[in-house]
C-alpha angles and dihedrals in degrees: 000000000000128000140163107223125007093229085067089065099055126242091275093059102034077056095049091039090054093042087041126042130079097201130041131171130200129188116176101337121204117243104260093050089052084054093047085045103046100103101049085043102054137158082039104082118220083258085059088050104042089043103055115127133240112292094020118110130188111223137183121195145143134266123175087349087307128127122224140175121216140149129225133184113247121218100268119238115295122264107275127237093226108226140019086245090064093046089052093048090044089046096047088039086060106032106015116122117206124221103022090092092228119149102215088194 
């Protein structure tokens, strides 16, 4: 399950979410869900949480039947193309076919 931010979900759910479940990730918290997110996170503070840089995540898992609390670096955003005009000419290098005239666009 994947959400944006924990207020979305409803009180019931964020309860049953925090007694529940065994994994949770988090990359760059707001505030409020740091705050929400602090007890099953510790001994990362809600600071740690809220602070943590582009490509780290927090995560809480289990291991044994233990839980424990890390961070990791995630792989950062792919390389863009740079325009809409590369991509066409990459996409019709690659699938164009020549003499149907046909316009792929």
């Amino acid at each position: 399950m994947a959400t944006q931010y924990l207020e979305s979900l409803g009180r019931e759910l964020q309860r049953s979410i925090r007694a529940n479940v065994a994994t949770i990730m988090l990359l760059q918290p707001s505030a409020e869900d740091a705050r929400l997110l602090r007890d099953v996170m510790a001994p990362l503070t809600e600071r740690d949480l809220v602070n943590l840089p582009r490509f780290r995540m927090a995560v809480r898992t289990e291991i044994d039947g233990d839980p424990r609390v890390l961070t990791a670096d995630i792989l950062p955003e792919a390389a863009r193309l740079g325009s809409a005009a590369v991509v066409r000419r990459h996409s019709d290098a690659r699938d164009a076919r020549r003499g149907t005239g046909e316009d792929r666009r």
